[in-house]
C-alpha positions in Angstrom: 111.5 96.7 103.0 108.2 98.7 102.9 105.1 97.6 100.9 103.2 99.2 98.4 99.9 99.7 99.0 99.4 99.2 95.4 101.4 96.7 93.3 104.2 97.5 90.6 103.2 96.0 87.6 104.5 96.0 84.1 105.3 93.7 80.9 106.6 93.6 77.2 105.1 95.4 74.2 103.1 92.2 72.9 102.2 91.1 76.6 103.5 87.7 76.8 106.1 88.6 79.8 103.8 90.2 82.6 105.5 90.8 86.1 104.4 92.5 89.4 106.5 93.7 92.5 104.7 94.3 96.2 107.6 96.6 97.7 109.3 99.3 97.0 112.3 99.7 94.7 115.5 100.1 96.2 116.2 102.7 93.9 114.9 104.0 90.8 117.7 105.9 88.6 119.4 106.1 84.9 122.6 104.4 83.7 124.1 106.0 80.9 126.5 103.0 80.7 127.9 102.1 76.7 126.7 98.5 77.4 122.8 100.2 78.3 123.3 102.6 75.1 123.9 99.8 72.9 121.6 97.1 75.0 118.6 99.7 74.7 118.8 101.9 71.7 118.9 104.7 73.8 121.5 107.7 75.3 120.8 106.2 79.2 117.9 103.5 80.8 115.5 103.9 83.6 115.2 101.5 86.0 113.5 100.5 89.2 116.0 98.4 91.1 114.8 95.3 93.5 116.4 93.3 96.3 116.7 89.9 95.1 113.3 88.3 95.1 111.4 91.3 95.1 110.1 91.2 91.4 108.1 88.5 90.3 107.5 87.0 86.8 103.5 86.1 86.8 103.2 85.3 83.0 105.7 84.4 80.6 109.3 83.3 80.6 111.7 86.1 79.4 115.0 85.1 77.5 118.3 86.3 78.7 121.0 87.6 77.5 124.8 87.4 79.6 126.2 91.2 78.9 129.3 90.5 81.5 130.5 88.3 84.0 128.2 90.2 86.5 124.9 91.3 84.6 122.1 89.4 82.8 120.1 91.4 80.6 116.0 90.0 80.0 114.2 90.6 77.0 110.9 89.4 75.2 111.4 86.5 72.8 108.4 87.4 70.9 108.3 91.4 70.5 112.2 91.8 71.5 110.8 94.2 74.1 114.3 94.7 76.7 113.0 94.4 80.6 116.0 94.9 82.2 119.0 93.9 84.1 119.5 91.4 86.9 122.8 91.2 89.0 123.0 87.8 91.4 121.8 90.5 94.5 119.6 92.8 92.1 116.9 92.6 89.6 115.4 95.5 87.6 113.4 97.0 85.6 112.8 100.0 82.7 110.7 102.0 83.7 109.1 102.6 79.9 108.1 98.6 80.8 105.6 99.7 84.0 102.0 99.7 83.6 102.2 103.1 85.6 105.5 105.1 84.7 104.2 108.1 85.8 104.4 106.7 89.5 108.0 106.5 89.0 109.9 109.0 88.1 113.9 108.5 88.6 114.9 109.9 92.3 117.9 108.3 92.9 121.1 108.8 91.1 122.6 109.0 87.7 125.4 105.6 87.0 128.0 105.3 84.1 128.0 108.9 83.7 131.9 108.2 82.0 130.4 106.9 79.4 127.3 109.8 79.0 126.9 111.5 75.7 127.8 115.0 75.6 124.3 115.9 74.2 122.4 113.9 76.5 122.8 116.7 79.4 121.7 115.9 83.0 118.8 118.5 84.3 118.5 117.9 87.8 120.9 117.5 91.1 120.6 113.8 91.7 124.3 112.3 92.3 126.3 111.4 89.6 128.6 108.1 89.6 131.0 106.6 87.3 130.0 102.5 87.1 133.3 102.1 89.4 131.6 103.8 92.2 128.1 102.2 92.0 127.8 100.0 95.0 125.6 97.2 93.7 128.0 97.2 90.7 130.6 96.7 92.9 128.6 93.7 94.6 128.1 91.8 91.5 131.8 91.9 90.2 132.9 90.5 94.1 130.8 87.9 93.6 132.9 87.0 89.7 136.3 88.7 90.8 
């Protein structure tokens, strides 16, 4: 794991969940998964993923929200703001939750693309993987299978 010289950093919309991370993200890259649609509002998320451990919650206590056997899904309790998704090996992050989202623009791969709206087309090369071939998907449903 490599450190950042300067910190990730982000929170909710009202401020009451702040969190920090001091490495870099294993990966940063959209789901278009139905359970993201519907969990977000949106055609696909952005996320910075994290080894377990990486991302740290320095103010606040988010509430959770079990989407599957494998996933837990953290939101604000006061604003409703949606922070992201943890696995038992993975934690992450939307990127729309960073102080600095500019800094991290998605580089990594596109997951759930089965379940991608046909409008919502893809404008760059990064791999594409249905959510049975994501690796760290695969990880969390050993651990419940």
């Amino acid at each position: 794991m490599k450190f950042l010289t300067k910190p990730i950093s982000g929170g909710c919309l009202c401020g009451a969940i702040k969190y920090t991370a001091t490495h870099h993200p294993k990966w940063v890259s959209y789901c278009h998964c139905r359970m993201c649609q519907r969990s977000y509002g949106q055609a696909s998320g952005i996320f910075l993923g994290f080894e377990k451990g990486i991302l740290k919650i320095v103010k606040g206590n988010p509430k959770s929200y079990q989407s599957s056997g494998w996933a837990m899904r953290s939101f604000c309790k006061n604003c409703g703001s949606p922070l992201g998704v943890t696995y038992r090996h993975i934690d992450s992050i939307l990127v729309g939750t960073l102080d600095n989202p500019e800094d991290w623009p998605p580089m990594d791969f596109h997951l759930g693309i089965e379940s991608r709206i046909n409008w919502n087309v893809i404008h760059d090369d990064l791999p594409q993987w249905e959510t049975k071939d994501d690796p760290d998907y695969n990880e969390a449903r050993k651990l419940i299978d």
